[in-house]
C-alpha positions in Angstrom: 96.2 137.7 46.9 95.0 140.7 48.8 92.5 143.2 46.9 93.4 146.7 47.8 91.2 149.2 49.4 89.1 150.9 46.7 89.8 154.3 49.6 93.4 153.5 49.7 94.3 153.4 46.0 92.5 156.7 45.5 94.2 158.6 48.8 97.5 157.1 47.0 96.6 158.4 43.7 97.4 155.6 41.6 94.7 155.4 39.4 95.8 155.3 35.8 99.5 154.2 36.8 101.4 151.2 35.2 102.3 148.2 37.1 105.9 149.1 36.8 105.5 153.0 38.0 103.4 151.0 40.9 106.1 148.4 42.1 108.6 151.3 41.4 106.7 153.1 44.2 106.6 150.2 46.5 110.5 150.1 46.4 110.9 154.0 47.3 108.8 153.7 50.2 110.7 150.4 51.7 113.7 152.5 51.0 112.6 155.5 52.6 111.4 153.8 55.3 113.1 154.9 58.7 115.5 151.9 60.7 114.2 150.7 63.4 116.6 151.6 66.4 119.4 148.4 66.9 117.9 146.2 64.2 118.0 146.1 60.4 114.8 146.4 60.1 112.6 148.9 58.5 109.4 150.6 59.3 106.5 150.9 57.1 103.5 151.2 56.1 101.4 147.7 55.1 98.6 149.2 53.9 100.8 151.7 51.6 102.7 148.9 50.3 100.0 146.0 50.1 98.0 148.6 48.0 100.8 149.8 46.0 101.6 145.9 45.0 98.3 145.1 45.1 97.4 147.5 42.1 100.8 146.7 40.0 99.2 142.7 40.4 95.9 144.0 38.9 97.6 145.5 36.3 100.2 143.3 35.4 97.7 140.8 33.4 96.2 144.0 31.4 100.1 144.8 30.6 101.3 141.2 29.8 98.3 140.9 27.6 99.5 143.7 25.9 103.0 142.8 26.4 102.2 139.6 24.1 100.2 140.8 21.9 103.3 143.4 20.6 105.6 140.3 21.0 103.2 138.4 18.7 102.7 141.2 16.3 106.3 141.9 16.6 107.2 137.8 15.7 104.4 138.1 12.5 105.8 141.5 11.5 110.1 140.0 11.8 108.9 136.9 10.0 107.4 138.5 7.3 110.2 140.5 6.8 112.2 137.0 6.7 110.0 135.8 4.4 110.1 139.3 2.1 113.7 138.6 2.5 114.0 135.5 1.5 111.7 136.1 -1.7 114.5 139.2 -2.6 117.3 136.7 -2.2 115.8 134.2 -4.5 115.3 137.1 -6.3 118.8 138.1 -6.4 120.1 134.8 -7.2 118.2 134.3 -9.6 119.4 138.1 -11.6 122.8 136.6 -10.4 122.4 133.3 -12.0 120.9 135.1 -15.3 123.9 136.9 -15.0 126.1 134.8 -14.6 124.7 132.6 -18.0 125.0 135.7 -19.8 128.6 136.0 -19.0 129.1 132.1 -19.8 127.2 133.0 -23.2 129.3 136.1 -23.9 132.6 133.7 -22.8 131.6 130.8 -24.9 130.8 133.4 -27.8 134.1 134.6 -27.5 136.1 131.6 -27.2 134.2 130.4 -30.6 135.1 133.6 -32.5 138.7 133.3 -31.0 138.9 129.6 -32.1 137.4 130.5 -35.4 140.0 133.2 -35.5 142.5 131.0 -35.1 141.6 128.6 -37.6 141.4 131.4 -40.6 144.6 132.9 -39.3 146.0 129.3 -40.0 144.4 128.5 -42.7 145.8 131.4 -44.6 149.2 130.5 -43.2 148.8 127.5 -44.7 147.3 128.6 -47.9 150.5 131.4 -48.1 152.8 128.4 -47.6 151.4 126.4 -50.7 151.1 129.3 -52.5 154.8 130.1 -52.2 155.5 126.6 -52.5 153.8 126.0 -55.8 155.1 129.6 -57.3 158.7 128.3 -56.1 158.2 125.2 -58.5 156.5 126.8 -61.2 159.9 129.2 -61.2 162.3 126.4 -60.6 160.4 124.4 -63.7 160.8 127.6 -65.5 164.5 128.1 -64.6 164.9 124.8 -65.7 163.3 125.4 -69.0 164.8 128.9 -69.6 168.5 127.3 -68.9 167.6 124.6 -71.3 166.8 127.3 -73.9 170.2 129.4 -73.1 172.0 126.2 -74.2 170.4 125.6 -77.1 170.8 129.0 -77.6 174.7 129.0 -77.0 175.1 125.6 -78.7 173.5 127.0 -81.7 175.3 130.1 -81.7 178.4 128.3 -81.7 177.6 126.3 -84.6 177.0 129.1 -86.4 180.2 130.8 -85.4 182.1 128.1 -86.2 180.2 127.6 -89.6 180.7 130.9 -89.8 183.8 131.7 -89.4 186.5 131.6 -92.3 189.2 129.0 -92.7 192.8 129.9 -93.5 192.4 131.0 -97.6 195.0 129.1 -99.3 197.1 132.2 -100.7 196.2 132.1 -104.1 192.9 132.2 -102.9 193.5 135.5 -100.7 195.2 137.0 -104.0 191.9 136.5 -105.6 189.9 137.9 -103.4 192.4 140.9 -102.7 192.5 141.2 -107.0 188.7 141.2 -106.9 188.3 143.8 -104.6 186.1 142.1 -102.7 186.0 141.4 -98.9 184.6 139.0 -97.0 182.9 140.0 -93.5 184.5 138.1 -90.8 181.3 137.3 -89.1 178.2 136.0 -89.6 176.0 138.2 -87.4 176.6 141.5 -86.4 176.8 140.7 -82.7 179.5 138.4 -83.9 182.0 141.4 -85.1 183.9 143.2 -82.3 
């Protein structure tokens, strides 16, 4: 590697430049160069250019220092931001998982009441039942009881009716009765007289 001329960098003004504005400049001056007549070829100026790539060279290691040292910084800084990332996520799932037990809490909770729900709803279905049931015998049993009564009732009333009730008087008998003044009620009760 050639070291440029201390004179030649100054007369170029490229102190201060980046390696980058430097090569840049080498490549306008091969492409300004002038043809040479009937070739491809250019001409220019060695000293111009050797100085020009010369002093990007010199540079370069300052820059690529740099150059990794903002790729390193840049690596640290992106993988802490993975790992702050990473610690929200966890984060996150964990809210989402707390969450999500709630929800199975509240769901189980409800699912018990309904069930429990359920259960009274039947059991007072059931209770309803036996209770009509056992009021529907008690009546029957008391039907039974009461139509029992209204033929003793009847049977007694027609004994009485027929005790009650006056045979045929023989006529002398009627003549009697008729001479007495007297007369007999045909029936026993009032109910019994129509």
């Amino acid at each position: 590697m050639t070291e440029p001329d201390d004179g030649l960098s100054d007369e170029y003004g490229l102190d201060g430049l980046a390696a980058e504005t430097l090569v840049g400049r080498a490549l306008d001056v091969v492409h300004a160069a002038k043809a040479m007549p009937l070739s491809a070829s250019v001409l220019i100026s060695r000293d111009e250019v050797v100085t020009l790539l010369s002093s990007a060279l010199e540079r370069m290691p300052d820059e690529l220092r740099q150059a990794r040292w903002l790729l390193k910084e840049r690596d640290e800084f992106l993988a802490e931001q993975a790992r702050e990332a990473e610690a929200l996520m966890d984060e996150v799932r964990a809210q989402a998982e707390r969450m999500v037990s709630r929800t199975d809490i509240v769901r189980q909770a409800n699912k018990v009441a309904q069930r429990i729900l359920d259960d009274a709803n039947e059991e007072s279905r059931r209770m309803r039942h036996e209770t009509e049931d056992y009021c529907d015998q008690r009546l029957a049993g008391m039907e039974i009881v009461l139509d029992r009564i209204m033929r003793t009732v009847r049977s007694g009333r027609q004994k009485l009716q027929a005790i009650s009730t006056p045979r045929a008087p023989a006529p002398a008998e009627a003549q009697m009765a008729g001479a007495d003044g007297e007369q007999e009620e045909s029936g026993f009760f009032d109910q019994d007289t129509t």
